[in-house]
C-alpha positions in Angstrom: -47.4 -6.8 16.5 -47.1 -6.2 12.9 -45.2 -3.1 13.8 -42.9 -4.9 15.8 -41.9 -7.2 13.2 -41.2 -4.6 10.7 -38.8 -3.5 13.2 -36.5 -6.2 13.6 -36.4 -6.8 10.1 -35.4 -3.0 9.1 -32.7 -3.2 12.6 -31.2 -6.4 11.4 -30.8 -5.2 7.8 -29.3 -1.9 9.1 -26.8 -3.7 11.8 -25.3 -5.4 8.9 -24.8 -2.7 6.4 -21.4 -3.2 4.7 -20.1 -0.9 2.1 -17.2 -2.1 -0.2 -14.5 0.1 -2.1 -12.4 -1.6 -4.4 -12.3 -5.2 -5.9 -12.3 -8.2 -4.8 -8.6 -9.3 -7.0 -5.1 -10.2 -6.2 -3.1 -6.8 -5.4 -6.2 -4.9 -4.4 -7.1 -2.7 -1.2 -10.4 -2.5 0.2 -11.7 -0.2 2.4 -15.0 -1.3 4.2 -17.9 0.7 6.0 -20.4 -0.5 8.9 -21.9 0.3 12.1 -18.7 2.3 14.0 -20.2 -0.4 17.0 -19.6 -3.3 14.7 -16.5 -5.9 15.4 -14.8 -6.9 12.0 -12.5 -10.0 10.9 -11.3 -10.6 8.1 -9.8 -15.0 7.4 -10.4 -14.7 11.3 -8.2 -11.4 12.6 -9.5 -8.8 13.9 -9.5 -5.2 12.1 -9.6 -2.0 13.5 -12.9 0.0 12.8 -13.2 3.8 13.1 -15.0 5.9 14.7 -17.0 7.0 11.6 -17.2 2.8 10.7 -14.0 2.3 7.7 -11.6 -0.2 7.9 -9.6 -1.9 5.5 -7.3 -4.9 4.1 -5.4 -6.3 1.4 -5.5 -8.7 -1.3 -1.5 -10.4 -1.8 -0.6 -11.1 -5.2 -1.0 -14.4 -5.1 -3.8 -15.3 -3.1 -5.9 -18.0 -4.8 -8.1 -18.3 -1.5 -11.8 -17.1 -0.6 -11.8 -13.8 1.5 -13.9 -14.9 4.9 -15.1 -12.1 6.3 -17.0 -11.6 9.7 -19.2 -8.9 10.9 -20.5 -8.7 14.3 -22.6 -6.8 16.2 -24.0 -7.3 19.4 -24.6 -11.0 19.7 -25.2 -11.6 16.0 -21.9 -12.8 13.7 -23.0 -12.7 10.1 -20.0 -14.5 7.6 -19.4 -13.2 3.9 -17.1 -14.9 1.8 -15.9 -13.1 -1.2 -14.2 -14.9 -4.4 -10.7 -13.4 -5.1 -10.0 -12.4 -8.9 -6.8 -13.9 -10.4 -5.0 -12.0 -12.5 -1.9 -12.4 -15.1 1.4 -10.5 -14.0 4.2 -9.6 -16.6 7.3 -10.8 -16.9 9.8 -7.4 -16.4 13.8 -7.8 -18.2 16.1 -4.8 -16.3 19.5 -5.2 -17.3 22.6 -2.7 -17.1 22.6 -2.5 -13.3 25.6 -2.6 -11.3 26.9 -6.3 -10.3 26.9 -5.3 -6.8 23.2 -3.7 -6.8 22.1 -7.3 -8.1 24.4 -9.3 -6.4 25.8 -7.6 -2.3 28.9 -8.5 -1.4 28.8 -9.4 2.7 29.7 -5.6 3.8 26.9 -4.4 1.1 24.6 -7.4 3.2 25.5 -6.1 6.5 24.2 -2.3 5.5 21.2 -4.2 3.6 20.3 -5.7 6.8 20.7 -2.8 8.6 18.2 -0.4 6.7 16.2 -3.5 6.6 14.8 -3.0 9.8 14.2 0.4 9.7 11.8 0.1 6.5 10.3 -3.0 8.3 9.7 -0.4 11.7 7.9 1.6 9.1 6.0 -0.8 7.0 4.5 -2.0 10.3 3.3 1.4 12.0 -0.6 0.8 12.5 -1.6 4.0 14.2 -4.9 5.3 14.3 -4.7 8.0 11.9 -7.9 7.4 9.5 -6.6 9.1 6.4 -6.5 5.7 4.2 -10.2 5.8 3.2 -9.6 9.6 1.2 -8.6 9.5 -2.5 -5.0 8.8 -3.4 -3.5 10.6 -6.5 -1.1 10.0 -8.6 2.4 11.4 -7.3 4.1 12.6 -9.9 3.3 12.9 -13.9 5.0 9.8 -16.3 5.0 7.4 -18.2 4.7 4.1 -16.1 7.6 1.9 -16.8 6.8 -0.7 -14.5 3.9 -2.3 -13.0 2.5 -4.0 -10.1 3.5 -7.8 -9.6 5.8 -8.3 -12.7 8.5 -10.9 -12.4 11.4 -9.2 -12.5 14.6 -10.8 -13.9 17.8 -8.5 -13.2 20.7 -8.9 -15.1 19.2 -12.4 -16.3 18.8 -13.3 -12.6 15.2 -14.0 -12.0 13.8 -11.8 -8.6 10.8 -11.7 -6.9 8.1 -9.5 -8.4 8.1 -5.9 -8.1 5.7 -4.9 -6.1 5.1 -1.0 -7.1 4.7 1.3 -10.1 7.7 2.8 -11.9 6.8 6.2 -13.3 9.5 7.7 -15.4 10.3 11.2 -15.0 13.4 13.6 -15.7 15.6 14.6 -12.7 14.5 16.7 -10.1 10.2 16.6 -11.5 8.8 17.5 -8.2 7.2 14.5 -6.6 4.2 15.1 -4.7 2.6 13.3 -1.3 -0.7 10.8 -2.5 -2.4 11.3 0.6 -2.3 13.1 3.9 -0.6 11.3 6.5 2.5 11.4 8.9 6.3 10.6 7.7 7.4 7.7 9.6 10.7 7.3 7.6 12.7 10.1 5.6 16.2 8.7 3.9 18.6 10.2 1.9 20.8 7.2 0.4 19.7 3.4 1.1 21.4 0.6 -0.1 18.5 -1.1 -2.7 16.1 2.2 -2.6 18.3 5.8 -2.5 16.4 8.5 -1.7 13.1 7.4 0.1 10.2 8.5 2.0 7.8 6.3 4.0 4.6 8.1 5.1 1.4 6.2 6.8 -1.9 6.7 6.6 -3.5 5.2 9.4 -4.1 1.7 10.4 -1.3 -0.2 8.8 -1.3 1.4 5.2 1.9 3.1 4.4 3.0 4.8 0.8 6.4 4.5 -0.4 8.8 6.5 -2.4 12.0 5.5 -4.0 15.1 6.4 -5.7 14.3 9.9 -5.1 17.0 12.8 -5.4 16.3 15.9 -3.3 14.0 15.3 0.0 11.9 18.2 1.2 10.3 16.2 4.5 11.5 14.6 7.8 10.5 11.7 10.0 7.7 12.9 12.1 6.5 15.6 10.0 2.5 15.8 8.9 1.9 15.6 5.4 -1.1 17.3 2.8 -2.5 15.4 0.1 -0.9 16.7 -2.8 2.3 18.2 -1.2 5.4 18.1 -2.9 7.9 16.1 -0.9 11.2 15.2 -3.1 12.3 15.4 -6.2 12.6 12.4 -8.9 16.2 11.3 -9.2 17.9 7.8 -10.1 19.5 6.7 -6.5 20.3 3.0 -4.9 19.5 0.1 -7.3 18.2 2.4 -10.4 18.9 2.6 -14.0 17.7 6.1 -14.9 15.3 8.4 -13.4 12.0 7.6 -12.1 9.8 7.3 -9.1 9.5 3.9 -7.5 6.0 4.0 -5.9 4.3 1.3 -3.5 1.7 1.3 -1.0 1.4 -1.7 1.6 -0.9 -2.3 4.1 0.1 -4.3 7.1 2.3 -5.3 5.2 0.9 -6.9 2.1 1.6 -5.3 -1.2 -1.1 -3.4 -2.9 -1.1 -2.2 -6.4 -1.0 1.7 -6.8 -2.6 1.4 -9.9 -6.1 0.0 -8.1 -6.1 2.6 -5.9 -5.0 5.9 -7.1 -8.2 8.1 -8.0 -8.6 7.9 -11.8 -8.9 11.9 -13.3 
């Protein structure tokens, strides 16, 4: 009997193992692993679990809100509920940009609206690739000019924040891929981001890549950590060179700088 009971206890300790990667703040990405078997929600929508047990989600920006997780397995539901971190986001001055870049005229909207979709296609793929729980790196070498979540006031014309990195970096630095995964959009000249490159990673996290120059991939094409893709350049809304950088995942902003392996 004794037996028995140690039993139980040790199965329903194991049935609700769940690993964390990443912290629990506004702009973060966290990648979870449990039982493959197990069922996950996260504030009450379900989430994809691998084979080998990962899955992940997104903090926004400006979630104030408790994270409500739940894990079940079987017929057991256990509920976690995680504080979110707030955090304190720069204000970002850009001025010397075109009048038109900050301000479309209604032909300029019509393209805008237009490539529009196609980036929103992309930002929502959620395939079951299961590259997002490997190491991102850093995609090319800089200087970062701007960061995650800044408020960013164009041509004294307040925006909404910026939700990438800007790494500065002379024309044509090779720019390399941050982690295997499949191109789902490959553009040479769009209206806001010039050169850009879209590639996901597996259940709804996607990597970004703007203002580039030269573009050494296409849509469809399989990608290495760590291969070079494009070349930096200065294209669509841009006021020298550098590498716009994002990563979203389904389609909530997360900040590069909380993910990308540290060296």
């Amino acid at each position: 009997m004794i037996r028995f009971f140690l039993f139980i206890f040790f199965f329903t300790n194991y049935a609700y193992a769940l690993e964390f990667k990443g912290t629990f703040e506004q702009g973060s990405l966290v990648i979870g692993k449990t039982i493959p078997s197990s069922q996950i929600y996260i504030d009450k929508q379900k989430v994809k679990v691998t084979k080998d047990g990962y899955f992940l989600f997104a903090i926004s920006r400006d979630r104030k809100n408790d994270v409500v997780i739940l894990h079940k397995i079987n017929s057991q539901t256990k509920k976690i509920i995680k504080k979110v971190k707030a955090r304190k986001f720069k204000v970002q001055k850009i001025n010397g940009l075109p009048k038109r870049k900050v301000t479309p005229n209604e032909q300029d909207m019509k393209r805008i609206r237009k490539e529009g979709e196609l980036i929103t296609k992309a930002k929502n793929t959620n395939s079951d690739l299961e590259y997002f729980f490997k190491n991102f790196i850093r995609p090319v070498d800089g200087i970062t000019t701007g960061v995650f979540g800044s408020q960013r006031i164009l041509n004294g014309q307040p925006r909404r924040p910026h939700y990438g990195i800007d790494i500065a970096a002379p024309k044509g630095t090779k720019v390399r891929n941050s982690n295997s995964g499949k191109v789902v959009l490959s553009e040479k000249n769009l209206f806001f981001t010039g050169g850009t490159i879209i590639v996901e990673h597996g259940h709804g996290l996607i990597s970004i890549y703007s203002h580039l120059d030269k573009i050494f991939v296409k849509k469809g094409d399989y990608l290495e950590r760590g291969q070079f893709i494009a070349t930096v350049g200065s294209t669509g809304r841009s006021t020298g060179s550098h590498l716009d950088f994002r990563l979203y995942c389904r389609n909530i902003p997360v900040d590069p700088d909380l993910v990308i392996q540290k060296n």
